[in-house]
Each structure stands twice: as C-alpha cells, then as structure tokens.
N, C-alpha and C positions, 0 to 999 in steps of 0.2 A: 508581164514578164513571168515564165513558168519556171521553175527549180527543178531539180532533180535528185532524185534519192544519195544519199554518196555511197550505200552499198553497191558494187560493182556488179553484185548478180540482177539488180534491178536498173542498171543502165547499160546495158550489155552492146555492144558495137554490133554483133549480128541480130539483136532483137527485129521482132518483124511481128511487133503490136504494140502498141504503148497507148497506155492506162493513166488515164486522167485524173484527179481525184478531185474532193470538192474544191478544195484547196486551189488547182489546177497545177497540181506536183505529178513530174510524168515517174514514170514506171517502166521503163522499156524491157517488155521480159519478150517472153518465146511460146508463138501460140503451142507448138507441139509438147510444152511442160503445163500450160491451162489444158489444153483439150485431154489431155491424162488424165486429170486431176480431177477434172470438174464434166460432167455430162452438159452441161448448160453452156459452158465457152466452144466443149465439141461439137455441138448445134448451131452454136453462134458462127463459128469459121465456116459454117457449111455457105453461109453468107454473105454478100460483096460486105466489103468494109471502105469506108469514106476515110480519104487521105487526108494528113494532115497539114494545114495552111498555115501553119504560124512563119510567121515572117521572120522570127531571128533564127529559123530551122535552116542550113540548109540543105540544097535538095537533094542530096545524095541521104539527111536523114528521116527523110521525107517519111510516115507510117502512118498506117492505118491505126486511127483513133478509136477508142473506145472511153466516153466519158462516163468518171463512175459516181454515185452519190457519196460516197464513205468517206472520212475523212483520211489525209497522207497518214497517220500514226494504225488506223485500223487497217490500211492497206498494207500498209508495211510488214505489222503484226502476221495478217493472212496470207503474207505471198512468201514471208521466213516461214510457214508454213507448209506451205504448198513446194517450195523449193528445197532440193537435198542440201540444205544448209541445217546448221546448229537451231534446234527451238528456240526461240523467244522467254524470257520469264515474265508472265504476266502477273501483276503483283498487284492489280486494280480489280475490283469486281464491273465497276464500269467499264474500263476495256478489254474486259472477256465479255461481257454481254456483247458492245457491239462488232468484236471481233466473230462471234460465235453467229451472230445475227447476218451478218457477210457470208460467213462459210456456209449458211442454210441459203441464204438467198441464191449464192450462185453455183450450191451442192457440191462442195467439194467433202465429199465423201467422208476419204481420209480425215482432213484437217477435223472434221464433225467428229470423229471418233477420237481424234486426241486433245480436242477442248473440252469432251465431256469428263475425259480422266481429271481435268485443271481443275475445271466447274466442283467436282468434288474432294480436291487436295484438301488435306486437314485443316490449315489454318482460314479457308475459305468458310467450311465448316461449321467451324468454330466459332470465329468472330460474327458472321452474318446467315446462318443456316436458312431464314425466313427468305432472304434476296437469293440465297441460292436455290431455294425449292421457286420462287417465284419464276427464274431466269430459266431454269430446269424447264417448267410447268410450261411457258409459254413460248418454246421449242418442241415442245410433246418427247422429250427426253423422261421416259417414267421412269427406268433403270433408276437416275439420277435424282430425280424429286422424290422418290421413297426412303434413297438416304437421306436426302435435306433434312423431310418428313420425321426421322428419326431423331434429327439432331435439331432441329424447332422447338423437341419436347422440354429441352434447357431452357427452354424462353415463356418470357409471357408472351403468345404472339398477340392477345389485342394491345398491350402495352409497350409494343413495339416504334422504332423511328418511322415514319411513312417516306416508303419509298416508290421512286417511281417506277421500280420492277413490279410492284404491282397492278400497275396501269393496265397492263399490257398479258392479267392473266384472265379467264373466264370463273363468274360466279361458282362455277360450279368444282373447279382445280383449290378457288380458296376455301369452301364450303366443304371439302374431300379433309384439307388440315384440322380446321376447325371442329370436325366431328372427329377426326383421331384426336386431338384432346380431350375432348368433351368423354367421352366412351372412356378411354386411359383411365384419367379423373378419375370417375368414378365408378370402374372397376378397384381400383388402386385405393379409394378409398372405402369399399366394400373388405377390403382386405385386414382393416384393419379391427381383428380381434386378437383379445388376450387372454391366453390359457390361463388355465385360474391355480396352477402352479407357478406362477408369475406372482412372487410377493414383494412387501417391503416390510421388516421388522418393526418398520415402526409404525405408521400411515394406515397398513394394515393389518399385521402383526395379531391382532386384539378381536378380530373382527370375528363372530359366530355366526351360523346360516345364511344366508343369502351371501355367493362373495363378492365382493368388495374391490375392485382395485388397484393398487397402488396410486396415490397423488400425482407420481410422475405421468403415469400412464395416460389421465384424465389429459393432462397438458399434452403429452406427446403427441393422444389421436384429436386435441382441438387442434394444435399447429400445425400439424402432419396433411392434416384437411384443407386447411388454408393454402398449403404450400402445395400441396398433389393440385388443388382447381388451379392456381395459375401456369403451375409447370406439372405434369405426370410423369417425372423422375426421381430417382431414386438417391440423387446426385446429393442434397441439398438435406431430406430428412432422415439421413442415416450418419451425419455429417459431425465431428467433434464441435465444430460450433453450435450447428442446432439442436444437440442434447445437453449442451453445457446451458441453453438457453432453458432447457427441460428444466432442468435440474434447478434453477435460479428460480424462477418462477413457480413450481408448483407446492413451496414453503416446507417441504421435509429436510431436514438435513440426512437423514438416511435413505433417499431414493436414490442420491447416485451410486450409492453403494448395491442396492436392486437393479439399477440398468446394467451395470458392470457384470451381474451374475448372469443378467438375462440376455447375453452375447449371442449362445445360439440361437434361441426363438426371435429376436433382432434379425441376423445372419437370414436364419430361415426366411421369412418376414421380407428381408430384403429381396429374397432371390424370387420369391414368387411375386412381387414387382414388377423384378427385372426381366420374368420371362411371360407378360402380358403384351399384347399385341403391340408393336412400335412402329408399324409403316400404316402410311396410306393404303 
C-alpha cells in the first residue's frame, strides 16, 4: 500500500507524473514544473513513460511512473524546492547533504544555487565547518568549500568527529585543507616576534645588553605555538582567557601589568594574523 504526501501541491488532481520514492510514497506533481526546473526531467519527458499498475489506483488516476531512489523526506524537501511554494528550513546537515545530492543528480539548477546559500548559513558554519567543506568538496561547489575552508581554521581538523561526509571527498580536496593549515601555522607562528620596547618592570626591568624578554612573553610565544599548530586563528591566542593563562603561569606578578601596556603591539600582532591567507 503507497501513501501520499498531504501537501496538496504534491498530490495535485491534474498531475500527469507521479514520483515514487524509496519509500514507495507517490508525488503527484506536473511534468511542465520538472521540465522547467531541471534539464534532466526535460530529456526524460522527451520519453515514452510506463503507466502506473497499482491496483488500489483507479483508472482515471492512472500515471506515468517514475521510481526514485531518495527517500519521501528528501523528496519532499527538493520538490518545496523546485515548486513556487515557501522554502523549507533545513535544520540537519545530513538532510542538506542528501537533499543537495538530489538536486545535483537530476540538475535542478535553481534549487543547487539555493542550497549552496543554506550549505553555508552561519550556524552550519559554525558548529560543523570540516562537514560543511567536506559536503561542499564533494559537489565541486568551490565558492562554498573556501568559506568552510576558512571557518575549519577554529578547529583541530585531525581531532575531529569522523564523519561520513568524508567518505565521499577525494585525497586530494582533503590534502587542499590540510596544507591550508599547515602553511597558516606556521606563517602565524613565524609572526611571533617581540619588539624589544616590549618590557616588564620587574622580570626585565634590571636586564643590561643583550635584551631579555619579558616572563610573560616566553609563555605567550610557547602557548601561542601550540594553539596556532592545532588551529591557525586568531580566535583563542589573543583571548582574556588565554592570557589570564599567560599571566598565571609565567611566575611574575608584574607581567600582567606589561601585557596591559603592550595593547597596541598585541592589536598589531593580532591583525597581521588576521590578514594571512584563510582559503584553500
């Protein structure tokens, strides 16, 4: 026994094609809104199409079948899509993937240009940047995987969750990320030198010939290294937590009072970081 969608525009009384899914959940839409939409259904109609046999049909709703592999929720997703209705919020990375994976397979154009907008919404972004370069990648959406690419730099990506958006990218898309960190790194960590008007009253204060740099400093560029090789942002070592950690550990009680003066050369510091290469 098959179901059918309870959206009305996908069980439409004049439809004249209905869409199968894996499910076996019908679709009754209208080939002249697919053959718009999609170059691959306007080839297909060029084609006799095999009527449908179900027995609880009857024959006045008799139609030409097209069985699809997707499942009814991806289907669903892609034809609120493809039809002048209201978008969809897709709130899953998994079903943007294989919503996105649909609209490439049977080219629906359009829909591909307004999944890529979704693929990179902020909060997608944010929470999962590594599945979203991956998902990107193995669409050939480069626009899109160079933002991901930008927003992976928050992450450790080898200490990452394994996902199966990976599966499905080539050595050489993952080996593209992997050297934009690697390069970042350690540019960013090439960056880190200290003008030798950079003091602390006490730590260094005292020091004659060869200079010296403040306690704080020693710690800032040991942590600042450690934290640039896992992530190459700016995000985390310019951070009130990461220098309250400075400042804890490098045994002056007068260095925080040195990091506090050295605001601008920080500042500075920061911004030639921040404007080191960030994409693929």
């Amino acid at each position: 026994m098959t179901t059918t969608p309870t959206d009305c525009e996908f069980n439409a009384p004049d439809a004249d094609i209905l869409l199968l899914s894996s499910e076996e959940d019908e679709f009754r839409v209208h080939k002249c809104i697919l053959a718009a939409a999609s170059p691959f259904f306007k080839h297909m109609f060029t084609l006799p199409q095999p009527i449908s046999t179900y027995a609880d049909l009857p024959e006045d709703r008799q139609l030409p079948v097209i069985p699809m592999s997707e499942h009814t929720s991806t289907l669903d997703t892609l034809l609120h899509y493809v039809y002048p209705v209201p978008d969809p919020v897709i709130t899953s990375l998994d079903d943007l993937g294989f919503v996105i994976g649909a609209a490439v397979k049977y080219d629906f154009v359009g829909v591909i240009s307004s999944l890529r907008k979704v693929l990179i919404s902020p909060n997608f972004l944010h929470d999962s940047p590594t599945r979203v370069f991956a998902i990107a990648s193995r669409y050939d959406l480069e626009y899109e995987a160079k933002i991901a690419s930008q927003y992976t730099l928050s992450v450790n990506v080898l200490d990452c969750p394994l996902s199966d958006d990976l599966k499905y990218i080539t050595a050489y898309s993952y080996h593209r990320l992997l050297d934009l960190h690697r390069r970042r790194a350690a540019a960013a960590q090439r960056l880190l030198k200290l003008p030798e008007d950079v003091k602390c009253m006490q730590c260094n204060g005292s020091t004659y010939g060869n200079f010296c740099p403040p306690k704080w400093w020693k710690e800032f560029e040991r942590l600042a290294k450690q934290e640039l090789a896992e992530r190459p942002t700016t995000d985390v070592i310019f951070g009130m937590a990461f220098l309250a950690q400075v400042v804890e550990t490098c045994g002056c009680p007068r260095c925080a009072a040195s990091i506090i003066c050295s605001y601008r050369f920080l500042d500075a510091l920061k911004k030639q970081i921040d404007e080191l290469p960030a994409t693929i």
